[in-house]
C-alpha positions as CSV (number, residue, x, y, z in Angstrom):
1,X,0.0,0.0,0.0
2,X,1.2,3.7,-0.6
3,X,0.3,7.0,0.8
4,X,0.8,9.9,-1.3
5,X,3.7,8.0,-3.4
6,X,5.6,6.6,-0.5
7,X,5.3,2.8,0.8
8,X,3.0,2.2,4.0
9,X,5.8,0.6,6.6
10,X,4.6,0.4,10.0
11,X,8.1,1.5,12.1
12,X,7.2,-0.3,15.5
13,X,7.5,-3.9,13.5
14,X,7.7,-3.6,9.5
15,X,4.5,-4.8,8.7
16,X,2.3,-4.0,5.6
17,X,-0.5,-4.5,6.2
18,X,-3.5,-1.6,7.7
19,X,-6.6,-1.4,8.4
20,X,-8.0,1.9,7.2
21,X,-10.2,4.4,8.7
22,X,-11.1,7.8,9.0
23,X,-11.1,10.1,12.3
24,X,-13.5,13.1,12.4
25,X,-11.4,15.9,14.0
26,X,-13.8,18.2,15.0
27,X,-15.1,21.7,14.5
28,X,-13.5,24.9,13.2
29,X,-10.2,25.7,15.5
30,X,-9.6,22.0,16.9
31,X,-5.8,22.1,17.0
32,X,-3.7,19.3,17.0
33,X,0.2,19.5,17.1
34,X,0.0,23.1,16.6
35,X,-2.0,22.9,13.5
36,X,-5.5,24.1,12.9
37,X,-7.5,21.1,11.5
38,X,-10.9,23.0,10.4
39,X,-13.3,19.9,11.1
40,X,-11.7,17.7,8.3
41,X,-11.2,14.3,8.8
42,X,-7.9,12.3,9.4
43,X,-7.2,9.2,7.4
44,X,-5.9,6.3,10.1
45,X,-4.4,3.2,9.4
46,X,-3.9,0.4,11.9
47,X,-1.2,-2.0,12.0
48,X,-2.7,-5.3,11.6
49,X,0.4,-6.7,13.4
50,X,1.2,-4.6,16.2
51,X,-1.8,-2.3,16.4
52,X,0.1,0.7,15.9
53,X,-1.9,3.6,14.8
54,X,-0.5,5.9,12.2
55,X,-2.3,9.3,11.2
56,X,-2.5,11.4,8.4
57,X,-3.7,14.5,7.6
58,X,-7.2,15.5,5.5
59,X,-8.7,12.4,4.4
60,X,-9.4,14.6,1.0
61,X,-5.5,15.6,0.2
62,X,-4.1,11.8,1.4
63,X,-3.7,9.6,-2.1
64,X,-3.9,5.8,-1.4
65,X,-2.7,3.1,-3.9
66,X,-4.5,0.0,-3.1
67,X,-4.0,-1.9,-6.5
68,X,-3.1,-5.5,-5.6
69,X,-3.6,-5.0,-1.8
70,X,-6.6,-6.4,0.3
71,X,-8.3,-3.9,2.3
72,X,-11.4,-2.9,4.9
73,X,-14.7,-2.1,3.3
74,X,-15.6,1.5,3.8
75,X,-18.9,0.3,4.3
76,X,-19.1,-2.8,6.8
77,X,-15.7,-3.3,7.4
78,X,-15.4,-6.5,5.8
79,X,-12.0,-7.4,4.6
80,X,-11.6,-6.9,0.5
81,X,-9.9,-9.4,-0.9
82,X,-7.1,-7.9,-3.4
83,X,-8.3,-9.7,-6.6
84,X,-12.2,-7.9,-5.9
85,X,-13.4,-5.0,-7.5
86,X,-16.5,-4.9,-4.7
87,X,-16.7,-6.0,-1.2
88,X,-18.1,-9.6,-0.8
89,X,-20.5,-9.0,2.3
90,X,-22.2,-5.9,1.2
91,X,-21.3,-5.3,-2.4
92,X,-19.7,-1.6,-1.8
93,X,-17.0,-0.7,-4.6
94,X,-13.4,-1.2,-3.3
């Protein structure tokens, strides 16, 4: 999986694979590590290994490659196999 161009590496144990999510960061001037986040939401991705949760910023400027990679459905949460264009428990697009 890559994030804006760059391989998804979790640093606490090298694994590669996330679960993905989004976190709703709140109203007009939330502030978080001294920047003003303006209600948009976070994309998060959870180590499937280790747990370890890494954040990144507005979930509308973050690019994600998931070609060839299974991932969570939007939707239901069910996990995506990577040779599906839809998921298989609720039939959301991947």
């Amino acid at each position: 999986m890559n994030v804006n161009g760059f391989p998804l590496r979790c640093p606490h144990c090298g694994g590669d694979s996330f679960k993905r999510s989004r976190l709703p960061m709140g109203g007009p001037g939330l502030s978080l590590f001294g920047f003003e986040l303006m209600g948009e939401d976070a994309v998060v991705f959870t180590c499937r290994t280790c747990n370890r949760i890494e954040l990144f910023g507005s979930a509308h400027t973050t690019e994600v490659d998931l070609r060839g990679k299974s991932i969570d459905c939007d939707r239901c949460g069910t996990l995506i196999p990577a040779t599906a264009g839809v998921c298989p428990n609720c039939g959301q697009p991947k």
